[in-house]
Each structure stands twice: as structure tokens, then as C-alpha cells.
N, C-alpha and C positions, 0 to 999 in steps of 0.2 A: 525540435525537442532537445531536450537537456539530457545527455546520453548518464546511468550510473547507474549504480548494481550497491546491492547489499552488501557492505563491507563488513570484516571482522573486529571485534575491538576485543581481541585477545591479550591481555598483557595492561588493560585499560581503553575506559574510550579514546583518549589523546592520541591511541595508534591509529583509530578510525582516518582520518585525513594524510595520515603518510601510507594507508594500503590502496587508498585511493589516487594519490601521485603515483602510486607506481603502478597501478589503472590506467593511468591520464584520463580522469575523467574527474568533474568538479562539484557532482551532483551524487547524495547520497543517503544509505538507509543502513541506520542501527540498530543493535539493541541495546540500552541504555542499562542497563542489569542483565544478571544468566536469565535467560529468558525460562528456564525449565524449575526457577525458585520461587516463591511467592516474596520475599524480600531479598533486600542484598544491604551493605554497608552504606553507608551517605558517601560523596564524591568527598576528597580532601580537598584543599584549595591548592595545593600543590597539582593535581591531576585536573584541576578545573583549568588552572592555571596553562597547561602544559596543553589541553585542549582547545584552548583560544588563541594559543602560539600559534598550531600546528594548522587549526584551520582557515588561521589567515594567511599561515607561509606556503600554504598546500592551496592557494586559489579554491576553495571550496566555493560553492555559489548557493546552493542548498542541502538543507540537510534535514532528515525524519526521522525516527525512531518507531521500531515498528512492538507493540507491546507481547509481555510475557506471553507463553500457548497456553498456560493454565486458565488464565484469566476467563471467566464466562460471566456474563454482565444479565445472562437469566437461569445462570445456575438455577435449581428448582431444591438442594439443599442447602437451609438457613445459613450454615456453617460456612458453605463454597461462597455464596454468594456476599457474604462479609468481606468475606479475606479477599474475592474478587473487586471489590471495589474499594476496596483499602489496596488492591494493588493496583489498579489502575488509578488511582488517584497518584499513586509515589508515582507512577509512569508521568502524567504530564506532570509534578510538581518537579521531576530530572530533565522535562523536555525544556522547560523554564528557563533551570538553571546553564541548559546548555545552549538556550537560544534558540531552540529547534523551532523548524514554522507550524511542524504537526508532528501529530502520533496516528501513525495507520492501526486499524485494529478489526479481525473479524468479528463482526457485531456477536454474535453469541450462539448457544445452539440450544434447543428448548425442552431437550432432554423425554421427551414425551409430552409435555404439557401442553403444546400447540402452538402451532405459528402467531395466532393472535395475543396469546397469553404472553410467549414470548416476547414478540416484539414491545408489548406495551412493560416487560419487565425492564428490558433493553435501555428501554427511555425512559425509566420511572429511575434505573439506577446513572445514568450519565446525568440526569437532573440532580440530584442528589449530590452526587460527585463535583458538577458547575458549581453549586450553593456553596461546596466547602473550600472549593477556589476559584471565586468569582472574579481573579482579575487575571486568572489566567491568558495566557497569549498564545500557546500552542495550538492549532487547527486539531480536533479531531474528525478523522479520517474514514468510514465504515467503509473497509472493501470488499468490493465487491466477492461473493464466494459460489465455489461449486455446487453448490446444494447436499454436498455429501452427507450422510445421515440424518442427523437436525439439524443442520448447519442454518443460520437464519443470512438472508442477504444477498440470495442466490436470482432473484428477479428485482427490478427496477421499479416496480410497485412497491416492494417488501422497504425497500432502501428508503423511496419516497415515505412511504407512512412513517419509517424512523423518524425521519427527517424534521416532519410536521409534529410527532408524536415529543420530539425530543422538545421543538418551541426555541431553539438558541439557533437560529441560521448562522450569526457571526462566528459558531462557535465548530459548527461541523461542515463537514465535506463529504468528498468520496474519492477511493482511492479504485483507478479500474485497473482490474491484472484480466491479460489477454488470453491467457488458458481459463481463470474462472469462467469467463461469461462465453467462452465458445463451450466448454465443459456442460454450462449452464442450461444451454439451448440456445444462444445468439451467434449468429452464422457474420460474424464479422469478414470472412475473407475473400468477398469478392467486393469488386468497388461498389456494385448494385446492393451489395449485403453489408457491408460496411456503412454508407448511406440510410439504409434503413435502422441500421442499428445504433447510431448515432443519433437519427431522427425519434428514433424512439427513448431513449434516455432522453434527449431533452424535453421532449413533450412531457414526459413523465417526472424528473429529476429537475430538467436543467441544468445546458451544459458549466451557467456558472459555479454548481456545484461541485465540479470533476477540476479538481486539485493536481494529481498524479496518479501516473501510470507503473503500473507492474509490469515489465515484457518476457513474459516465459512465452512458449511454445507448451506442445500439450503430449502425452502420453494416451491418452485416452480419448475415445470419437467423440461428435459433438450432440449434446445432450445426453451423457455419461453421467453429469454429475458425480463425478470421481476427480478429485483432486492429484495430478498427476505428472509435475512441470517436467518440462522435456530441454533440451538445447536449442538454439533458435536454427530452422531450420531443419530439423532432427526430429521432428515430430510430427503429428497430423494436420497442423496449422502450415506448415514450409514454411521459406524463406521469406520470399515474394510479397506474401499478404501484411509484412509489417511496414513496408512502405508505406501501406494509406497511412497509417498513423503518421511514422517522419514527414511527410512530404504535409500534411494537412499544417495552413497557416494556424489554425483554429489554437493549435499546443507548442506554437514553436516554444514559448515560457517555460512548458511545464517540465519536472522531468520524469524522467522513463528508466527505471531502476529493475536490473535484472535481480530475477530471483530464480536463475535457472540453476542445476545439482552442481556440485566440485567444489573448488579453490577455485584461487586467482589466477591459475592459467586457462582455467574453464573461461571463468570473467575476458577472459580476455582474448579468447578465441570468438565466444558471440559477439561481443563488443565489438571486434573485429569482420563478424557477417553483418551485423547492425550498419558499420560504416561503409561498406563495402557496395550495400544498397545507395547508400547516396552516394555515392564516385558511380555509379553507374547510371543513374538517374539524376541527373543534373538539374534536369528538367522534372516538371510536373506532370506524367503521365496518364494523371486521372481528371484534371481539372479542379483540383481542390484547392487553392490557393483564393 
């Protein structure tokens, strides 16, 4: 796997790739605007500029941007659900301009309405959004989610009917975070449970689907359905069980971007349990290779 963690682009995104050197890591996740606005300013080409210096002097390898929290793609009021897809639209038309390979994004929450009314809201507005940028090249990404309140995205069937519901394969993916889907009810942390829960996404998904990984740990037991990232290690998941992921041939590509609580010494204190597994396991201890 491709080790990298959500970086800050405080001061502009062209900072994003030097917070990441000083990470050492080459893989990573933005947000392309304040994530807490519904718009923000266009990029200058002085800062566009100053970001394709930085991520090519910074060995960057990949890079996502992960979209606004306001955004709800089946908001249930007319008003929310405009402005949500007039900002998700500016979302991948910044991923573009910045050459991102995706935009991860929690498919949506259904406010009351229903998981089925939802999801087909879900896919009725990313079609829409395809139609007004059809040559787009950005991957979008529905990650996986806790199920906390309405939260839509929270089982592998939900994802799947997106998926189908949406009709652009070239154009979507899935993005798995390690706390959602234990949070969920998938008991990923045994090898036996990890196995089946892989087996299951693909049966259902596909693992061609599964783009990139989230690696939190969890605050919360499994089937909580509470959103609740913890420090790897530090939480109800432990250390131990994120080896199946490292160690599996299946993602060495992909990368694996923390999104656990702090700064960048927090970043780099997991980072540092993350590798510390492979210096110990040298070897393949599960058979997964």
C-alpha cells in the first residue's frame, strides 16, 4: 500500500505537497476549498502554478481531494440540494484543474425520506452533475459510511445499487475507511473476518471498484454505527489488524490515507505504528500474498 494521510492546505493548496515531505509520505488527501463553505474563489494561476512545482519537487504519487461536509447529493430541501450540486460540480471541476485522480465523497444522508428514495436521489444528482461535465477525469469515490443517522453508504449492497443506479462505471469508485465498515457491522479484524469481508465486497461491489483506503481506527464497538476515528492502535480495532490490509498483494497500488484526530505530529506518530508493522513482519503471516 501507498502510506498517506489527509494533509492541510492552509495558506493554499500548493502547501498541500510540502506538509506532505515533511510527512515522508507521497500519497494524499485534500480539500480543495474550506470544506465548511458552499463556494470559495477560483485557483489563480499563480497558486495553480506554485502547486504543480511543489508536487512534482515533493515526489507526490497520488493525490484526492475529499469534498465539502455540507454537500448532500439527496438533500430533501429544493434549495440544499441546488447548492449541493452546484458544489459538487465546482468540487471535481478543482479536481481537474488540479489533476486529482478522484474526489472521495459521503454519498449523502436521506434526511427522512428513505434509504431507497435516497439513494436513487444520490444517482439522479451525480448524473446530472456527469451531463454538465462530461469529459471530466476525476474518479468519484462514495465512501464507505458508518450508518450514523441517515447517513446513506453504510452497507455494500447500498454502495452497489449506487453504483448501478448511477450507470458511469468509468466514472465512480469506492473509497473504504477501516473504522466505517467495522463501525458498520463488518468485523474485518480477524484474518478469518477479514477474508470474509473482502469476499463480501467483491461478490457484491467488486473489488475492481475499491480505488483507496481510509485507515482510522475506531472509538466506538462494532456495529455502533457511530462515526468516531480513534489513532491506529488506540482504539477498538488495535494495531495488529491493519496488517491484513499492508501485507495483502491485492492494494499494494492503492493508497491508504489516515484520517485519524490532530496535526502532523499525530500523522506521524500513526504513520510511524503503520510502518512499524511492516519492520516486523517482514514476511506474510496470513497467507495473503
Amino acid at each position: 500500500m501507498i502510506l498517506g494521510a489527509h494533509v492541510s492546505t492552509s495558506g493554499g493548496v500548493s502547501q498541500a505537497p510540502l506538509n506532505a515531505r515533511k510527512l515522508g509520505i507521497t500519497a494524499i488527501q485534500i480539500f480543495s476549498k474550506n470544506q465548511s463553505r458552499w463556494s470559495a474563489p477560483p485557483y489563480t494561476t499563480a497558486e495553480l502554478d506554485k502547486w504543480f512545482r511543489n508536487y512534482a519537487e515533493c515526489g507526490i504519487t497520488n493525490a484526492v481531494a475529499h469534498d465539502a461536509y455540507l454537500i448532500n447529493l439527496c438533500a430533501t430541501d429544493p434549495a440544499n440540494l441546488a447548492k449541493s450540486r452546484a458544489a459538487f460540480l465546482d468540487e471535481l471541476q478543482r479536481a481537474d484543474q488540479l489533476e486529482l485522480s478522484a474526489v472521495v465523497m459521503h454519498p449523502g444522508s436521506h434526511l427522512g425520506a428513505g434509504i431507497d428514495a435516497g439513494l436513487r436521489a444520490i444517482a439522479a444528482s451525480l448524473r446530472m452533475i456527469f451531463d454538465k461535465h462530461p469529459h471530466g477525469k476525476a474518479r468519484v469515490l462514495l465512501e464507505t459510511t458508518a450508518g450514523q443517522g441517515t447517513n446513506l453508504g453504510f452497507t455494500f449492497g447500498q454502495l452497489a445499487e449506487l453504483i448501478h443506479l448511477i450507470d458511469a462505471p468509468e466514472r465512480v469508485g469506492i473509497c473504504l475507511d477501516t473504522c466505517h465498515i467495522y463501525a458498520a457491522g463488518y468485523d474485518w479484524t480477524t484474518p478469518e473476518g477479514y477474508e470474509r469481508t473482502l469476499a463480501a465486497f467483491d461478490r457484491i461491489i467488486g473489488l475492481n471498484n475499491l480505488h483507496a483506503f481510509h485507515f482510522n481506527d475506531t472509538k466506538k464497538k462494532l456495529g455502533s454505527q457511530v462515526d468516531r476515528h480513534d489513532h491506529i492502535g488506540e482504539g477498538l480495532i488495535g494495531r495488529d489488524p491493519f496488517k491484513l490490509w499492508l501485507f495483502d498483494a491485492r492494494f499494494k497500488d492503492h493508497p491508504a490515507l489516515l484520517e485519524t484526530p490532530g496535526e502532523m505530529d499525530d500523522f506521524t506518530r500513526n504513520l510511524a505504528v503503520l510502518k512499524s508493522l511492516l519492520n516486523l513482519y517482514p514476511f506474510n503471516p496470513f497467507n495473503l500474498l
